[in-house]
C-alpha positions as a printed Julia matrix, in Angstrom:
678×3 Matrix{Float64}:
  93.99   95.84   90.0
  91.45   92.88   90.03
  88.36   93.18   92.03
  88.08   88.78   92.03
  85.1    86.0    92.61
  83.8    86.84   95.97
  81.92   90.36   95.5
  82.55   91.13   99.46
  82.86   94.95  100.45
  86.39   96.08   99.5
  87.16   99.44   98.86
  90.05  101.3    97.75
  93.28  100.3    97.62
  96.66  102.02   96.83
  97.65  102.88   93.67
  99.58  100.36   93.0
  98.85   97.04   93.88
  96.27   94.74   92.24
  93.14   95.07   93.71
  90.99   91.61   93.41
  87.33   92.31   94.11
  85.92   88.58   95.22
  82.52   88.21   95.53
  80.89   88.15   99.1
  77.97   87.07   99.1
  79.0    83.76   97.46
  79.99   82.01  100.88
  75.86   82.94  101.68
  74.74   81.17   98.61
  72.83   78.17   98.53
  70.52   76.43   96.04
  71.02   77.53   92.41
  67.65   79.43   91.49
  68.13   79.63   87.41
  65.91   82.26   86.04
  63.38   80.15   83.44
  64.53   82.11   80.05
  68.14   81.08   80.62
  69.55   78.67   82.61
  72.56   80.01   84.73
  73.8    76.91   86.02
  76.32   74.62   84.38
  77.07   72.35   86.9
  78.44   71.54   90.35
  81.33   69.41   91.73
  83.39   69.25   94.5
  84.11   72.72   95.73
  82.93   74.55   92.79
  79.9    75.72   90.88
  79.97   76.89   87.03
  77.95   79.46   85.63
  76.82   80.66   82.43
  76.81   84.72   81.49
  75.09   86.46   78.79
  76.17   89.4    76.71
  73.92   91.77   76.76
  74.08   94.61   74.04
  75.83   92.43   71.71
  73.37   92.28   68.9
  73.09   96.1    68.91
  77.0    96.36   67.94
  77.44   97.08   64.69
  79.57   94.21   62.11
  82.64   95.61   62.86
  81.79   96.09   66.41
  81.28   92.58   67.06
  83.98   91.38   64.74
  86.61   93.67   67.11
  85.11   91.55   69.64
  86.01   88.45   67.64
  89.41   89.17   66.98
  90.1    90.39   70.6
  88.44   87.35   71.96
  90.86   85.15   70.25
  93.97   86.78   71.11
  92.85   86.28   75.19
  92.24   82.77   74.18
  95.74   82.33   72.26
  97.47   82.31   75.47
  95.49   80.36   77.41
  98.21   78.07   77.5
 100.62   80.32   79.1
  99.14   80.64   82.2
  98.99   76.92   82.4
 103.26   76.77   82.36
 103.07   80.22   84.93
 101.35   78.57   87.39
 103.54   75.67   87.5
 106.07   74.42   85.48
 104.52   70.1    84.9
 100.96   71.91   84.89
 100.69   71.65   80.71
 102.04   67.88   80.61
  99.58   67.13   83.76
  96.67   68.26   82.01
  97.4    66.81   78.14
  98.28   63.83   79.93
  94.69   63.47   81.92
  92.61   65.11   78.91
  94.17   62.0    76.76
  93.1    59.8    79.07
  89.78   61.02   79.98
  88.74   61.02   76.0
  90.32   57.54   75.17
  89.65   55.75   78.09
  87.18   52.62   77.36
  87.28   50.77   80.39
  84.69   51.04   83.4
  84.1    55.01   83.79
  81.24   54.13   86.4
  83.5    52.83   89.05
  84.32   55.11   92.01
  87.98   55.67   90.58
  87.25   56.53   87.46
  84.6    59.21   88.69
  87.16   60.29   91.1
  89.43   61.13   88.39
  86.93   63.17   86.29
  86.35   65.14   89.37
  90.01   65.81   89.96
  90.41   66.72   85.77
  87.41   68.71   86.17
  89.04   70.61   89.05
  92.9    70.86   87.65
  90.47   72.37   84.68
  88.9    75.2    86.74
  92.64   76.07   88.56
  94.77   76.27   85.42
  96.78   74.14   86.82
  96.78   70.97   89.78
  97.1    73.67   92.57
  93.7    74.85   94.04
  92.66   78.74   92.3
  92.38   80.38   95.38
  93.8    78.52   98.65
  96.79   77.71   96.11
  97.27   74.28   97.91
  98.09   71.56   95.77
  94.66   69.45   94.84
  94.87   65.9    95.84
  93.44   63.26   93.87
  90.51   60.72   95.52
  92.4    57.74   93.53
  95.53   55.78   93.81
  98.78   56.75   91.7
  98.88   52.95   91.01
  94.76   53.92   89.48
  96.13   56.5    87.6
  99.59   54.68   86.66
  96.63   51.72   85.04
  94.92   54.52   83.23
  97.59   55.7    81.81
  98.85   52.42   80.07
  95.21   51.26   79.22
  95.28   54.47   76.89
  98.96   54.27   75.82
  99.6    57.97   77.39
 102.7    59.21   78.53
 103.42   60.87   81.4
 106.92   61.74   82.5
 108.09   60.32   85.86
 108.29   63.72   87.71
 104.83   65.02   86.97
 103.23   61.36   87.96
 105.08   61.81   91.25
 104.55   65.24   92.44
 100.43   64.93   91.61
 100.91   62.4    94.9
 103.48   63.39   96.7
 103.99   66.54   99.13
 106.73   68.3    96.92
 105.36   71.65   95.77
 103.0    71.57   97.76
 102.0    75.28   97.51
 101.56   77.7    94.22
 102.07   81.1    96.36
 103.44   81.07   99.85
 103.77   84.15  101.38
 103.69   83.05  104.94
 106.05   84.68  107.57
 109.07   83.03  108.51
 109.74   80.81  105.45
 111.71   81.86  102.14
 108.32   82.68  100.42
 110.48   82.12   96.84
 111.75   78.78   97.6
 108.45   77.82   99.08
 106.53   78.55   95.92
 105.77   76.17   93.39
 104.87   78.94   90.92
 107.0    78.45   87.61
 108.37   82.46   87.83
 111.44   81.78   89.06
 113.93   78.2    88.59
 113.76   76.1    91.41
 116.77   77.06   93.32
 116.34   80.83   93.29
 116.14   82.85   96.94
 113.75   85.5    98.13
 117.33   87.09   98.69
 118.46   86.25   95.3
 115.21   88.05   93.78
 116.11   91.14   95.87
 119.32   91.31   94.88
 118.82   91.17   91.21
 116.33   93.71   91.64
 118.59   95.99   93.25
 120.48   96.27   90.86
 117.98   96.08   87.58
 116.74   98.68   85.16
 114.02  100.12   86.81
 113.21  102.79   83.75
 113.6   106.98   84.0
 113.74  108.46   86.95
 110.47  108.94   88.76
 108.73  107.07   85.88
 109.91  103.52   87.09
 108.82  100.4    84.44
 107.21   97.38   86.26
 110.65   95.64   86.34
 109.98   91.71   86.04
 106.51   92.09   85.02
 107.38   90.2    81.66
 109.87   87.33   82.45
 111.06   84.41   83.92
 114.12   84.38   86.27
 116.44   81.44   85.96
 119.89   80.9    86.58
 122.55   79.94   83.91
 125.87   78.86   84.76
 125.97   80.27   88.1
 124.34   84.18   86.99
 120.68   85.4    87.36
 119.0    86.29   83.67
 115.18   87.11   82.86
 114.1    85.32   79.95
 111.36   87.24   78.55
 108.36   86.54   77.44
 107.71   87.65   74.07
 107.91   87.03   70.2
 110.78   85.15   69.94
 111.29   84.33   72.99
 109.93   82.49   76.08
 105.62   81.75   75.2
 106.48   83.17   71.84
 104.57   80.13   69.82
 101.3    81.58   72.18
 102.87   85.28   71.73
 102.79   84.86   68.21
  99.23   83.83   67.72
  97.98   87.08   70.18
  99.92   89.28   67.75
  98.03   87.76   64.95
  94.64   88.66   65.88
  95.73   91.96   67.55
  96.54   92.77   64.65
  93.52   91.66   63.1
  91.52   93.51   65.76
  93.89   96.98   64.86
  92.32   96.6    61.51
  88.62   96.78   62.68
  89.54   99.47   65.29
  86.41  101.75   66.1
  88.7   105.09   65.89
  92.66  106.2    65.46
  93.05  106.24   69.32
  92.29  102.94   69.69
  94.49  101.76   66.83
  97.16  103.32   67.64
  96.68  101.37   71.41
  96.73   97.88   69.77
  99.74   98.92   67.74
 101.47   99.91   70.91
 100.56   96.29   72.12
 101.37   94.28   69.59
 105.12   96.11   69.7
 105.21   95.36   73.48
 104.37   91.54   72.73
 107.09   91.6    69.96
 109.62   93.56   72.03
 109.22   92.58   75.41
 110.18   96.19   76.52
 108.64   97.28   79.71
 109.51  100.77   78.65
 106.79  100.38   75.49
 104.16   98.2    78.01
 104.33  102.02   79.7
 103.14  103.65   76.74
 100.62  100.91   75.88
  99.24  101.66   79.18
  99.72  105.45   78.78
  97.62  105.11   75.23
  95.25  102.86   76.53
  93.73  104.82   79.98
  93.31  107.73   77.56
  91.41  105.69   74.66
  87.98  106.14   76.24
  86.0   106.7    72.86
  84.15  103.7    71.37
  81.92  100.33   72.9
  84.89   98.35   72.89
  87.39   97.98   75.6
  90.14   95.54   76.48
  92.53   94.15   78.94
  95.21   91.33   77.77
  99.09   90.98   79.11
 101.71   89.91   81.89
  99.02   92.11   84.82
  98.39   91.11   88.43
 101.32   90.0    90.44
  99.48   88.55   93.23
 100.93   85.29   91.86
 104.17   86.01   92.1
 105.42   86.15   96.49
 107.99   88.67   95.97
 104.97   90.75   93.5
 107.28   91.79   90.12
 105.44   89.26   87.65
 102.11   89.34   85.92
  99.77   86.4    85.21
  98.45   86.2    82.19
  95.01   87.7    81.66
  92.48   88.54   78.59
  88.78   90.63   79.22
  87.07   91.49   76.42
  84.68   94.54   77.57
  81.1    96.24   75.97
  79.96   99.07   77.84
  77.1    99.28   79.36
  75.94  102.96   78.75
  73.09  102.89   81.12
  75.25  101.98   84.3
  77.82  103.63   83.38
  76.03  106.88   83.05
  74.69  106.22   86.77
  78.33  105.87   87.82
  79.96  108.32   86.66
  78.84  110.67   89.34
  81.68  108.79   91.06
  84.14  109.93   89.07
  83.11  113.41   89.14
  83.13  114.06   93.0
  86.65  111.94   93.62
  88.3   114.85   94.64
  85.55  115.1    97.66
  85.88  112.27   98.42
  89.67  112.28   98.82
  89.33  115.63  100.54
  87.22  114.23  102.83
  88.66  110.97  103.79
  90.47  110.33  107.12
  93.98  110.27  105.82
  96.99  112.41  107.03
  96.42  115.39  105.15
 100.48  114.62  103.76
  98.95  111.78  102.4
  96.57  112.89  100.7
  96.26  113.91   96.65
  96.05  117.42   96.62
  94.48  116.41   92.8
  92.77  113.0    91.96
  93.74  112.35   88.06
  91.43  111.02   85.57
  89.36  108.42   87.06
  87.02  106.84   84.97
  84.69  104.26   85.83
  82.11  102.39   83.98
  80.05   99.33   83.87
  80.91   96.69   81.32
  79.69   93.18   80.18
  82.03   90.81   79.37
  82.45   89.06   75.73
  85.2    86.56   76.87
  87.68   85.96   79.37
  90.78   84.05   79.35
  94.02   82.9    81.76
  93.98   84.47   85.1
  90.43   85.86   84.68
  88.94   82.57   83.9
  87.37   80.21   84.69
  87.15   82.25   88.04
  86.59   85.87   86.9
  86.64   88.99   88.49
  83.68   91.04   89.03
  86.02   94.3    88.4
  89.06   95.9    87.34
  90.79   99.32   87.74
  93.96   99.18   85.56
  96.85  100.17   84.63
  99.08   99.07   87.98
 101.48  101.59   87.12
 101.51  103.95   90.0
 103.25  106.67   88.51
 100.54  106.32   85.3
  97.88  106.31   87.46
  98.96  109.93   88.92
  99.96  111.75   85.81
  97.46  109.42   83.61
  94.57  108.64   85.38
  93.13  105.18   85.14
  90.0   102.87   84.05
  87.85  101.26   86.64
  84.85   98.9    85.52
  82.81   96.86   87.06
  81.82   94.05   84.71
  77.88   93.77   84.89
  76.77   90.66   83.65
  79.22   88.65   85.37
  77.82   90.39   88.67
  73.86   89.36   87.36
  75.06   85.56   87.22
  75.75   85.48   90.07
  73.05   87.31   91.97
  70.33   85.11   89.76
  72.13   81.59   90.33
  71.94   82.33   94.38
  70.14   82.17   97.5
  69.43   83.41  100.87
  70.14   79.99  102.89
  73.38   80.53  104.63
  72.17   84.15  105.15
  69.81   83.04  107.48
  71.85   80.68  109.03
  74.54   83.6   109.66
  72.62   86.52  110.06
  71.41   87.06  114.03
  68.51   88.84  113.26
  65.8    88.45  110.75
  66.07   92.45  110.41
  70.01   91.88  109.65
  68.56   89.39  106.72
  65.97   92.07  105.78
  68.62   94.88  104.99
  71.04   92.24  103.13
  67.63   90.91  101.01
  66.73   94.65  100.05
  69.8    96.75   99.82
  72.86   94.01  100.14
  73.12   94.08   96.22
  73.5    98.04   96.13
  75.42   97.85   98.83
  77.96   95.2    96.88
  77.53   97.51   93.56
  78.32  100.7    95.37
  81.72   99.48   97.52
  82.8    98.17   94.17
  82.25  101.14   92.47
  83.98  103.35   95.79
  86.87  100.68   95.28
  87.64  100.98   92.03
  86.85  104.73   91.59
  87.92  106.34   95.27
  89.99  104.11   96.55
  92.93  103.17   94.57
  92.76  107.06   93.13
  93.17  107.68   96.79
  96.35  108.5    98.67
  99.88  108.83   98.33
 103.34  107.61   98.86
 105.91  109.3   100.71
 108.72  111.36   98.38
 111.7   108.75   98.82
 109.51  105.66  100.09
 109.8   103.43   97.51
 107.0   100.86   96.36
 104.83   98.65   98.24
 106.24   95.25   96.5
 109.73   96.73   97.77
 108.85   98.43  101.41
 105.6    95.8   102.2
 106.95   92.39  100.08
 105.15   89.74  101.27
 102.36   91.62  102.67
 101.86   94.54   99.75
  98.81   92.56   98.43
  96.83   91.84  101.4
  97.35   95.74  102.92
  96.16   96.61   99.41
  93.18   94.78   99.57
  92.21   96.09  103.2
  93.08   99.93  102.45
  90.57   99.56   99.8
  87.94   97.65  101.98
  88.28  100.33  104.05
  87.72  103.0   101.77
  84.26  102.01  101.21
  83.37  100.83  104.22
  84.28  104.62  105.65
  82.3   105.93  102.71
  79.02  103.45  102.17
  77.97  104.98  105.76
  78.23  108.31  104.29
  74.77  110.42  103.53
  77.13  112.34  100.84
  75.66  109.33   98.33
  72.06  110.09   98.99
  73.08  113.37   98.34
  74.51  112.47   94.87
  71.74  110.54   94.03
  73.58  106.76   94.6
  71.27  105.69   96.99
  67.72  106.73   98.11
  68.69  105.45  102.4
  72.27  105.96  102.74
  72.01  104.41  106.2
  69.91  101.19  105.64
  72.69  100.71  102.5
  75.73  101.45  104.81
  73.9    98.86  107.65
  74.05   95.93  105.14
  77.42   97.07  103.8
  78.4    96.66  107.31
  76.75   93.89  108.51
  77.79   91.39  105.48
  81.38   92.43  105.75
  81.97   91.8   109.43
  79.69   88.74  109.01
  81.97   87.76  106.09
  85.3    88.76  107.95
  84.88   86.95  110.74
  82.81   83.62  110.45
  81.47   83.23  107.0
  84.69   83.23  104.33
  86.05   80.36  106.71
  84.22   78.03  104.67
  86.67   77.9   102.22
  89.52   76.32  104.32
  90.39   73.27  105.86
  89.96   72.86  109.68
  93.02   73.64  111.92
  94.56   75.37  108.31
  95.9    79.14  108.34
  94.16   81.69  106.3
  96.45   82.88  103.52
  95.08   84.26  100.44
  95.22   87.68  100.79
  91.99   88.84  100.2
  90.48   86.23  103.47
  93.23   87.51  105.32
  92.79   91.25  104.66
  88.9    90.53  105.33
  89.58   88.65  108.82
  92.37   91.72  109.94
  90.12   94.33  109.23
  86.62   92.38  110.95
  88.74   91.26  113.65
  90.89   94.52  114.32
  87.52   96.77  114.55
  85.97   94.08  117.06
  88.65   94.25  119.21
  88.88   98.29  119.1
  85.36   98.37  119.69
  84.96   95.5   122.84
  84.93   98.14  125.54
  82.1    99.65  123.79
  80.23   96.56  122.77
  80.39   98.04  119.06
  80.49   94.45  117.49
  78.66   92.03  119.77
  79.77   88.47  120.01
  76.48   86.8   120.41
  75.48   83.21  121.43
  72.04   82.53  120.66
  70.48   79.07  120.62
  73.68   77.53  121.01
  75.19   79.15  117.95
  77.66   82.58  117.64
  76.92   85.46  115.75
  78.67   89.05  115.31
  76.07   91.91  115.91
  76.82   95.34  115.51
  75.26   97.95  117.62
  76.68  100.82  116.58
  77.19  101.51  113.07
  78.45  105.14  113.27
  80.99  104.26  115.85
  82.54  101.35  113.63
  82.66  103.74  110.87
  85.24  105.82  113.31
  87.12  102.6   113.61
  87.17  101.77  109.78
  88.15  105.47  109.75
  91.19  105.2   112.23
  92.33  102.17  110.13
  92.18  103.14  106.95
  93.92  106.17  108.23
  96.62  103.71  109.88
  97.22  101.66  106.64
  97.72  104.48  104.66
 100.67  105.69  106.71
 101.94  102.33  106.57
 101.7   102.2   102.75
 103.07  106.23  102.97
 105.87  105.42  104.81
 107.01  101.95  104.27
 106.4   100.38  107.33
 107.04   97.05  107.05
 106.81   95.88  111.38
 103.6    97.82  111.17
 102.36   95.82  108.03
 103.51   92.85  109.59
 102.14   93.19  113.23
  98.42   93.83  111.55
  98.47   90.94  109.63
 100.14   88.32  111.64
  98.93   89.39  114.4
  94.67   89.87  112.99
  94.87   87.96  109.35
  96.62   85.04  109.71
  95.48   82.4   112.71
  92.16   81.23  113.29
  90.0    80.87  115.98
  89.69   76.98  115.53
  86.11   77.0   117.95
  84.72   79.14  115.88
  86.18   77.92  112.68
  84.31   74.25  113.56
  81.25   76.06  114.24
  81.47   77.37  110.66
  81.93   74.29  109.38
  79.74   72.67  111.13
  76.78   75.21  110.96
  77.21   75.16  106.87
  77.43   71.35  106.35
  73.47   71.55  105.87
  74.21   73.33  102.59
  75.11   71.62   99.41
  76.14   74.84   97.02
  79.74   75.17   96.31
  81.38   78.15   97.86
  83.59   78.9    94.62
  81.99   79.71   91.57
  83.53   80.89   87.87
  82.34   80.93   84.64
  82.55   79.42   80.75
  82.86   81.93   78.1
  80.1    81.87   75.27
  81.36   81.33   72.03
  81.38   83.26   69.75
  81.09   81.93   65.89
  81.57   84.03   62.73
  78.97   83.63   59.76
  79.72   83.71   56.45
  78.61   84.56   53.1
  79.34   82.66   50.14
  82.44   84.46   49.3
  83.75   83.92   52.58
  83.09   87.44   53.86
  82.0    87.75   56.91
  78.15   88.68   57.73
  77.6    88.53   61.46
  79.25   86.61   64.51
  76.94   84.69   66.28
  76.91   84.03   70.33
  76.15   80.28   71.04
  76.74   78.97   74.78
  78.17   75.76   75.73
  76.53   72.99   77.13
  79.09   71.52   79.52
  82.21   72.87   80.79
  84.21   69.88   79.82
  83.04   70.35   76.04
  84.25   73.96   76.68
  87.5    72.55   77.87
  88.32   70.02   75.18
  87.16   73.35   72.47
  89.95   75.25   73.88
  92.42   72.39   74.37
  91.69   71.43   70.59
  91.71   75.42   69.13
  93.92   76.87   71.76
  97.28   74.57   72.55
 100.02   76.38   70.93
 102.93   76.0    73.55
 104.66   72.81   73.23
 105.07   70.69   76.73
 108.22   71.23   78.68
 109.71   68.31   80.5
């Protein structure tokens, strides 16, 4: 479970889903404000900014500390590639094709085309892939295909017929579609599935696949592609061997490398259980890596690399590809930890049905981290937390890890400002409370995410899992149940009492005020007039803001204000909208008890999905003053190994990169190990 790029309240989730923790207050960002010692800010273009991060801690590891590091950065980085070919199947012959041409063209790169085209490389760069990272629409190009069709014979590159066509045209048009009413398989351009395959055909074969021991079911489809050959449905699986096994191979290589550098027996024994998962492809042995791993808590050095979040995937069976290399960050961590030791309260003391609650919350350990690297799904756009495995039945007998990865967090709070804040805000006291407590607030509902939420509730004996009873709308009812989770809990004085906070109810305001503000106007920034909102975490934000407004209109609880010819949502009774997060969260964890599909269904289509166009315009309208990019992600420092003479190893050395495309053309030269499929 991924807490992703846009650090906006969300709180716990169920157990099982993946749990993407975006980043809020970027849609209120403006002006990048670099702190003088080191300089944040990489760039901007079109929609996006990059970032820099530091590693703090790093020197203090010991030599084989930070070579574990090494080796575990380099197997993320190994299969970089593979989430390329995952998110669509021309996406690696797209992207060779336009790097070739971008570092051998000699003609006129000053003309509006050719700038156009950087723009668009730059952009298919930051996506993995030519579909956008987070609306999942396809990007279109500002240049001609005849432009690019010139380009491409002025540098004698070759580009197969298919890919040229579909980078114009409006085939595959979408990388996820999960939208109502359509065949959300067929509809999707992601490469998990061949291109004739069914929602009903996925169903089917999953009806009747292994699914592991009873009660202890594997993540069936996690680790494969589903095609069909002469007429039958087969998984080919990724592994060793098999399908990415030139990338597989290389991961295995410095696992193993890593292994032999391990800080104790626990956590060798955890890479070994890895590395026979990536050489195996058994699902049944990616359950005991995860087993081993949630209970190797000794040492600095953590990990996360493998097939994980499904959000990619419509029908939810197959993981992206993702690598986060972890350091802990002891003081934090110590702070946090009080979390972990009053779970219990605070699942005894939520709102649920009291059949579904957890009479015992299992081994729930949080911490915060900085980041050494990242690679495939959590880069370039990164989360700012994780609580893994997504194993439900792991997570009750097992417990789980929950971090919240600090430094990535710090980037972003020092490369911001406060300018669409005060353009969104009603009151200059609603901009006080976000300016003094908003980050604490954002820190806190991550933590009450990670931590309480998806340790939080249960599912029904017999009801089987959300991917199966929810489908297409398991992610997004994820996401909210663990919005709501904190939301109920950041208005709660039980984290003065624990020492969290020093005003529990200033903290809880800007919680409250940022999310609704968020929910309902701000995050529309991000899409296209007259467009749907459909990534799940926008559309679990907007049915949660927009559900609680309309509970609370009799009551005036959320104001719609118009002041000075401009709307804004005002809340004038905090304590009363915690009821109402109360009664939902309540509601969406019967619906993720029980299975209830129509219920899951009427919440979101009927609160997620549409927009109010008036107020969408407004939005747009209101923020076109503003020239900061409302996505932002990250390139990975580098890290470089020193040498003595007799080529032993004496240190490993962080250097940062200038430019993201130098950091792109390092990884395309170091990092290209799956050949292109046409």
């Amino acid at each position: 479970m991924k807490l992703k790029q846009t650090l906006c309240v969300i709180a716990a989730a169920s157990l099982l889903a993946s749990c993407n923790i975006d980043k809020k207050k970027e849609a209120e960002t403006t002006e990048a404000k670099p702190k003088k010692e080191f300089n944040y800010v990489v760039e901007q273009f079109a929609d996006i900014k990059v970032l820099r991060y530091q590693i703090p801690g790093f020197n203090e590891l010991s030599l084989k500390e930070k070579q574990l590091v090494y080796y575990l950065t380099q197997a993320g980085l190994s299969g970089r590639d593979i989430m390329w070919d995952q998110n669509y199947r021309h996406n690696l012959e797209i992207r060779r094709a336009l790097e070739n041409i971008n570092s051998t063209f000699s003609g006129n790169k000053e003309s509006n085309d050719f700038k156009a085209f950087k723009i668009y490389l730059k952009r298919v760069w930051f996506s993995n892939g030519i579909h956008h990272h987070y609306s999942n629409d396809k990007i279109k190009p500002e240049f001609s295909k005849e432009y690019l069709e010139q380009l491409l014979m002025e540098t004698n590159t070759v580009l197969s017929t298919e890919a040229l066509e579909v980078i114009f045209n409006d085939k595959d048009n979408k990388k996820v579609n999960k939208k109502a009413g359509v065949d959300n398989v067929l509809a999707s351009a992601i490469n998990f599935y061949s291109p004739d395959i069914t929602s009903k055909d996925v169903e089917d074969f999953y009806k009747k696949a292994y699914k592991g021991p009873e009660g202890r079911p594997i993540e069936a489809g996690l680790n494969s592609t589903l095609v069909r050959e002469n007429g039958k449905l087969v998984e080919k699986i990724w592994k060793s061997g098999g399908l990415y096994g030139e990338a597989i191979d290389k991961i295995i290589y410095w696992l193993e490398k890593a292994k032999g550098v391990a800080e104790n027996d626990k956590q060798a024994k955890t890479l070994e259980l890895l590395i026979k998962y990536y050489q195996t492809g058994n699902l049944d042995t990616w359950d005991e890596y995860a087993i081993s791993w949630v209970g190797s808590t000794e040492g600095n050095i953590d990990w996360i690399n493998g097939f994980i979040e499904v959000y990619n995937d419509p029908k939810g069976y197959r993981g992206s590809y993702e690598s986060i290399i972890q350091i802990k960050d002891f003081d934090m961590s110590k702070k946090m930890k009080v979390l972990s030791d009053n779970a219990q309260w605070f699942e005894d003391n939520s709102p649920l049905d009291p059949t579904h609650k957890k009479e015992n919350v299992v081994g729930v350990s949080y911490k915060t981290v900085n980041i050494a690297g990242e690679a495939g799904d959590a880069s370039p756009s990164t989360p700012i937390g994780v609580n893994l495995p997504n194993n439900n039945w792991i997570r009750q007998e097992h417990g789980s890890k929950s971090v919240s990865l600090g430094n990535v967090i710090g980037s972003y709070n020092n490369a911001g400002g406060t300018g669409r804040l005060k353009e969104f805000a009603y009151s200059q006291e609603e901009i006080d409370l976000e300016i003094k407590y908003g980050k604490l607030a954002d820190k806190l509902h991550t933590a009450l995410h990670e931590v309480i939420g998806h340790a939080s509730g249960k599912i029904n004996d017999g009801i089987g899992q959300p991917k199966e009873t929810l489908k297409n709308y398991a992610s997004t009812m994820e996401e909210g149940r663990a919005d709501l989770v904190g939301l109920y809990y950041l208005m709660d004085p039980k984290l003065q009492e624990l020492g969290l906070v020093d005003n529990w109810e200033n903290v809880g305001k800007a919680a409250y005020d940022g999310y609704i503000r968020n929910g309902l106007m701000t995050q529309l920034i991000r899409i296209n007039l007259g467009d749907d909102i459909e990534e799940d975490h926008m559309v679990n934000r907007q049915w949660v803001s927009a559900w609680s407004f309309e509970q609370g209109e009799k009551e005036n609880i959320i104001e719609k204000v118009t002041k000075e010819g401009k709307t804004f949502f005002k809340i004038n009774d905090y304590a009363k909208l915690r009821e109402i997060f109360g009664r939902l969260l309540k509601e969406t964890q019967r619906i993720k008890s029980e299975g209830d599909f129509e219920a899951a269904k009427a919440l979101v289509e009927g609160y997620g999905v549409k927009v109010n166009q008036a107020i969408h315009k407004e939005v747009l309208d209101r923020n076109a003053q503003f020239t900061a990019a409302p996505y932002s992600g990250f390139v990975n420092p580098v890290l470089v190994p020193e040498k003595d003479d007799a080529g032993n190893t004496t240190n490993i050395k962080i250097t940062q990169p200038e430019t993201f495309e130098g950091q792109m053309y390092f990884y395309a030269k170091n990092y290209s190990f799956l050949p292109v499929k046409k």
